[in-house]
C-alpha positions in Angstrom: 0.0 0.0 0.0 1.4 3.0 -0.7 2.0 6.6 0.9 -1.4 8.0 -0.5 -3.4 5.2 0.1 -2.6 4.8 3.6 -3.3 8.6 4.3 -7.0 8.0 2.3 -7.4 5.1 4.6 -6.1 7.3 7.9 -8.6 9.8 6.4 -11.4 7.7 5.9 -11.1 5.7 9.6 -11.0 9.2 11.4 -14.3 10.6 10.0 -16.1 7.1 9.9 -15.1 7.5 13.7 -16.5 11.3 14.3 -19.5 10.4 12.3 -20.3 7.3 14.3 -19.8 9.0 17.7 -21.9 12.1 16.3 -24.5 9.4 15.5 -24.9 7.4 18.6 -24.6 10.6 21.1 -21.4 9.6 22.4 -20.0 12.9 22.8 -22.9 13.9 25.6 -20.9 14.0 28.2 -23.7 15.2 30.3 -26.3 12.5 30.1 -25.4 9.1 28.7 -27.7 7.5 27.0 -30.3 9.4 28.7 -29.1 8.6 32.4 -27.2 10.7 34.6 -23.9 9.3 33.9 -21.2 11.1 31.7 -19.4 9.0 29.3 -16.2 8.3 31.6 -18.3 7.1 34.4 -20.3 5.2 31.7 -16.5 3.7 30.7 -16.3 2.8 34.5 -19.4 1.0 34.9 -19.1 -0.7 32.1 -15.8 -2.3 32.9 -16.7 -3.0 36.0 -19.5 -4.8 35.3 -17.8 -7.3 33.1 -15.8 -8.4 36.4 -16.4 -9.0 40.3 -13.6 -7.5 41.4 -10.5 -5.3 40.1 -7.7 -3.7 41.0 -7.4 0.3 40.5 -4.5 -0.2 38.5 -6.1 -2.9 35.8 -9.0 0.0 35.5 -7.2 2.8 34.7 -4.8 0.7 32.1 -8.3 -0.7 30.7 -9.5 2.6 30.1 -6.2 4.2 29.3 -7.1 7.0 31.7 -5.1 9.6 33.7 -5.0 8.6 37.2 -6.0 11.9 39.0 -9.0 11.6 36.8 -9.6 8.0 37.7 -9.4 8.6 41.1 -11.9 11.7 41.4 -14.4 9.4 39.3 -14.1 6.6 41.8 -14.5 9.1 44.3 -17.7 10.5 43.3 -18.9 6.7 42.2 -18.4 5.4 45.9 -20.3 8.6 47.6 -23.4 8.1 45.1 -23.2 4.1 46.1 -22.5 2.5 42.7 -19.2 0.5 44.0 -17.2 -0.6 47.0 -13.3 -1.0 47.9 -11.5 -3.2 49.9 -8.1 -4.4 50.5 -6.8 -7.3 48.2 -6.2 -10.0 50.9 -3.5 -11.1 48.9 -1.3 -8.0 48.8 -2.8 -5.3 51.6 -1.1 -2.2 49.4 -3.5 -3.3 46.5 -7.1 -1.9 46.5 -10.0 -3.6 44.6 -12.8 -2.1 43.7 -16.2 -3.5 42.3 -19.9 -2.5 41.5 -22.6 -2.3 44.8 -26.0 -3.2 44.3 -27.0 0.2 43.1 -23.7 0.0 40.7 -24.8 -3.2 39.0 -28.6 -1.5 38.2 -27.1 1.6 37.1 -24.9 -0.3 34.6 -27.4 -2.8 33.6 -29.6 0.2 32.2 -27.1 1.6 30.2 -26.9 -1.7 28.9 -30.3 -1.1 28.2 -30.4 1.9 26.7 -27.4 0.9 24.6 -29.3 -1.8 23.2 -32.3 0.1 22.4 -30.4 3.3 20.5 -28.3 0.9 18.6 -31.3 -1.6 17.8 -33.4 1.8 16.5 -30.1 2.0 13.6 -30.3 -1.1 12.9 -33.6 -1.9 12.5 -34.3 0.5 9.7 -31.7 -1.2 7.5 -33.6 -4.6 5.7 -32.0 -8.3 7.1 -30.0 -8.0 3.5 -27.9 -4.8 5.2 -28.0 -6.3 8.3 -26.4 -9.0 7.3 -23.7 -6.6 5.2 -23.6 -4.2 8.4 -22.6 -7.3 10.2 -20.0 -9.1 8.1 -18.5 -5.6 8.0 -18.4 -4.9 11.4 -16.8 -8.5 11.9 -14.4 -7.6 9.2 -13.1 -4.3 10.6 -12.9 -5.7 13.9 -10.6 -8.6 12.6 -8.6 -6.1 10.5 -7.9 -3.7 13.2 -7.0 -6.4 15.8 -9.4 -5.9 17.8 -11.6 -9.1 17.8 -10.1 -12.4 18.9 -10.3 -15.6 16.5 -14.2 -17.1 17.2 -14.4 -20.8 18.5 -16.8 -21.4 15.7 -16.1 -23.7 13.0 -16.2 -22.1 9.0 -20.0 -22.9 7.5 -20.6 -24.8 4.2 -23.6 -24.2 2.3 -25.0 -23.4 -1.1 -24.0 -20.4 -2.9 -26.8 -17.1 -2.0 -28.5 -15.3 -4.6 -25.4 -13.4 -6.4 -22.6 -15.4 -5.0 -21.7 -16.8 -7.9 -20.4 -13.3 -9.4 -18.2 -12.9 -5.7 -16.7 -16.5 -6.8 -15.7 -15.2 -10.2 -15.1 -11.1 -8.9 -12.5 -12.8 -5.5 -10.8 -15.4 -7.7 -10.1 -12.6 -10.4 -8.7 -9.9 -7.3 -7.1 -12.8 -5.4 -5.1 -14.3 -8.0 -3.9 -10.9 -9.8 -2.7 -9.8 -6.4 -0.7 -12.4 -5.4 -0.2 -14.1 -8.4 0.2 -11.1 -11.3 -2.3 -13.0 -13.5 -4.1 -11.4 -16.2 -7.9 -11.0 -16.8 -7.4 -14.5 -19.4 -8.0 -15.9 -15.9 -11.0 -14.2 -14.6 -12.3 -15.1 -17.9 -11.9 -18.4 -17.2 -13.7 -18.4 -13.8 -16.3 -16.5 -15.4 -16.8 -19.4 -17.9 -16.7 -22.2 -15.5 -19.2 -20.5 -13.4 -21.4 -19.5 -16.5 -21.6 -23.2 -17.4 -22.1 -24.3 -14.2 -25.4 -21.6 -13.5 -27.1 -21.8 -17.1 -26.6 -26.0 -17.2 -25.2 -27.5 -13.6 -26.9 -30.7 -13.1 -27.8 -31.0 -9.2 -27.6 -35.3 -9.1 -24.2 -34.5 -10.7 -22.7 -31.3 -10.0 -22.8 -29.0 -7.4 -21.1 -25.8 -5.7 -20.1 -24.7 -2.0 -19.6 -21.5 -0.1 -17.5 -21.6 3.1 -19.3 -19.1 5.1 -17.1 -17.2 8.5 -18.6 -14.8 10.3 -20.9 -14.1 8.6 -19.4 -13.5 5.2 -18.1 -15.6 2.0 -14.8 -16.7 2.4 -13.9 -19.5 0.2 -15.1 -21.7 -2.7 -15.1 -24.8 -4.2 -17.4 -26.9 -7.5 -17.6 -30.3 -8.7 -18.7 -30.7 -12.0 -18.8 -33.6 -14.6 -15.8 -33.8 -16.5 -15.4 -33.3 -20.4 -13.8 -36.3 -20.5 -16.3 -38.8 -19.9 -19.7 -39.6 -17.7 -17.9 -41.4 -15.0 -15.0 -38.5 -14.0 -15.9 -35.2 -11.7 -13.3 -32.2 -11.8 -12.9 -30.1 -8.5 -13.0 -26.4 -9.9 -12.4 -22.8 -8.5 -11.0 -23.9 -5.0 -10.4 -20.5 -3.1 -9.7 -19.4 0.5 -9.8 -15.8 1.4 -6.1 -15.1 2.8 -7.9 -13.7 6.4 -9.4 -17.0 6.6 -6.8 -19.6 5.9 -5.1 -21.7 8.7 -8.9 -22.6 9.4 -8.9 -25.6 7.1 -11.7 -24.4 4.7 -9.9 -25.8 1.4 -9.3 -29.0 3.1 -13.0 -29.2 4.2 -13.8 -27.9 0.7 -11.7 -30.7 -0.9 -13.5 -33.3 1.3 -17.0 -31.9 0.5 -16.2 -31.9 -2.8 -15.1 -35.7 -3.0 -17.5 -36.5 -0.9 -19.8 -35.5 -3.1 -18.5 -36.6 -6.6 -18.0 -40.2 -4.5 -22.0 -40.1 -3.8 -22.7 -39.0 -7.4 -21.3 -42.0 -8.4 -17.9 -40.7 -10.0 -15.4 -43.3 -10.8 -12.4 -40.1 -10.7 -11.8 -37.0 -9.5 -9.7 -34.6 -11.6 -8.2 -31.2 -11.2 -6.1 -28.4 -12.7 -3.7 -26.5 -10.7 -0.6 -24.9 -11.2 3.1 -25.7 -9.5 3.1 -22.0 -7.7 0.1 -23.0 -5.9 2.0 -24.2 -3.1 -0.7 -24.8 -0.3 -3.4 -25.7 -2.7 -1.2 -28.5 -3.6 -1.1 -29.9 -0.2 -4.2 -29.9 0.2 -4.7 -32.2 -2.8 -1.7 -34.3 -1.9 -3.9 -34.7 1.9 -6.6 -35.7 0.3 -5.3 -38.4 -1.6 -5.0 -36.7 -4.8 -1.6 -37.8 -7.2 0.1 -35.9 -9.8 -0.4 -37.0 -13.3 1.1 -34.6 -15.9 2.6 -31.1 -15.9 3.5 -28.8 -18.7 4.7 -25.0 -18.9 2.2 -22.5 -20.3 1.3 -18.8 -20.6 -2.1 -18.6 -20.3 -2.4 -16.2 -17.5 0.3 -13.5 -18.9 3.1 -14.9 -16.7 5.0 -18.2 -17.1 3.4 -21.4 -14.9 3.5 -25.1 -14.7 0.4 -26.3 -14.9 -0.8 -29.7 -13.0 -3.1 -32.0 -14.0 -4.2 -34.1 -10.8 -6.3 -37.1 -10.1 -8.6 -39.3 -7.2 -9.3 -43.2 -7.6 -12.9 -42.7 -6.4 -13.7 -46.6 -6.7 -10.5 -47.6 -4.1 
C-alpha cells in the first residue's frame, strides 16, 4: 500500500469514527444515554460490570485514563453508592474495587439503553444490510486487531442469490494480487461459473460457499468432466487469505469428493498450477496424485500447470 493510500485510509477511519460518535450521542458527556452518567463514568461502569472484582491499576490501564481523573471518578462513584473498595487479601497495598448493588442496576440500564439506541439504527436497515452491516463490522474488527479468532467452526452451504459473481469477482482480485495474472483468468472463472449456473446438473454437480462470520470466504465446485460420464473435476478452490489456517480448502476438498463419490464418479480430476503451493497440499492430503505437468502462458506470466487425479472406486 502506498504513501497516498494509507493517508485516504487514515482519512477515511478518522471521519467514519466522528461520524459514528456524532451518530450514537457519544459525545454527551452530560447525560449518557439518557441517564445521569457522563461518558467516563459510563466507561467505569461498564468495565466493571464485566468483572467481580478489580484492581485500581487494571482499570485505569483498561481505560487508558489519567490517574487523577480515575481517582476523582471513583471518588464521586463510591459517595453516590454504585461500587465498593477493599483491600486485596492477597497484597494489603492493592485496592480492589467492584460494583454495589446500586452500581450493577445503574450499569445494567445503560446496557439497556445501549441496546435500544443501537437496535433503533439497525432496525431500519432490511435483514439484507444487516447482514452486510454485520460481516463488516466483523471484518473491521478482525482487520484492526481488535476481535479475537471465534471458537466457531467455518460454514458450508449453497451459494446465496449473487454469489456466484463474488466466486468469479475474489478469484479474479485474489489471483492478480498475489499471483500477477491477467484478466485470461477471470475469464476463465467467469466461464466455468457461466456453465455451471445456465446447465449445472444438481444429481451431478454442485457448488459450495465456506461461510465465516458471517461473510463468503472460500469456494469450491464439482462438475462432470469433459472427458467422460464417469469423471468429476474439482474447480475454483479459493480461500480468502484472512481466513486460511482454518482448514476451509481442506473441508472444501472433502465436500467436494465426498460428493462426486455419492454422485457415483469413478475419478476426480483437477487443474492447478506448481506456484500453488498450499493448494497442492491440500490435494496431496486428500489423496490426490500428480499426473502430468507442462509450462504455459495462459495467465500472462509463465506457470507449470498440473493436472491431478482421485481413484474414487478404491
Amino acid at each position: 500500500m502506498n504513501d497516498q493510500t494509507t493517508t485516504e485510509v487514515v482519512g477515511a477511519l478518522r471521519e467514519f469514527n466522528r461520524d459514528y460518535t456524532r451518530l450514537i450521542g457519544a459525545l454527551d458527556y452530560r447525560h449518557r444515554l439518557g441517564t445521569p452518567y457522563s461518558l467516563p463514568e459510563a466507561r467505569v461502569l461498564y468495565e466493571l460490570a464485566a468483572g467481580r472484582r478489580m484492581p485500581v491499576a487494571s482499570l485505569r490501564e483498561r481505560l487508558d485514563m489519567d490517574a487523577g481523573q480515575l481517582s476523582r471518578l471513583l471518588s464521586r462513584a463510591e459517595a453516590a453508592g454504585l461500587l465498593v473498595r477493599e483491600r486485596d487479601t492477597a497484597d494489603g497495598r492493592r485496592q480492589l474495587i467492584a460494583l454495589s448493588g446500586t452500581g450493577r442496576e445503574a450499569a445494567a440500564l445503560l446496557d439497556r439503553r445501549s441496546e435500544e439506541v443501537t437496535g433503533a439504527l439497525v432496525r431500519r436497515l432490511s435483514p439484507a444490510e444487516q447482514a452486510r452491516l454485520r460481516a463488516a463490522v466483523r471484518s473491521l474488527a478482525r482487520l484492526l486487531g481488535l476481535a479475537p479468532r471465534p471458537a466457531a467452526d467455518p460454514r458450508l452451504r449453497p451459494p446465496a442469490p449473487g454469489e456466484l459473481g463474488w466466486v468469479v469477482q475474489r478469484h479474479g482480485a485474489l489471483y492478480a494480487a498475489e499471483y500477477g495474472w491477467n484478466g485470461a483468468f477471470e475469464a476463465l472463472v467467469a466461464e466455468v461459473v457461466a456453465r455451471y449456473a445456465r446447465h449445472g446438473d444438481p444429481a451431478a454437480e454442485a457448488a459450495w460457499i465456506a461461510e465465516w462470520e458471517g461473510e463468503p470466504v472460500g469456494s469450491v465446485l464439482c462438475v462432470a468432466d469433459e472427458s467422460g460420464s464417469t469423471t468429476a473435476r474439482l474447480r475454483l478452490l479459493l480461500v480468502e487469505p484472512h481466513a486460511r489456517g482454518l482448514g476451509i480448502g481442506a473441508a472444501l476438498t472433502a465436500r467436494c469428493v465426498e460428493f462426486a463419490r455419492a454422485a457415483g464418479y469413478d475419478r476426480l480430476t483437477l487443474w492447478t498450477n506448481e506456484s500453488l503451493g498450499h493448494a497442492r497440499r491440500i490435494y496431496r492430503a486428500a489423496g490426490f496424485t500428480l499426473t502430468d505437468s507442462a509450462p504455459h502462458t495462459d495467465f500472462g506470466r509463465p506457470e507449470i500447470g498440473q493436472n491431478w487425479t482421485l481413484d474414487l472406486a478404491r
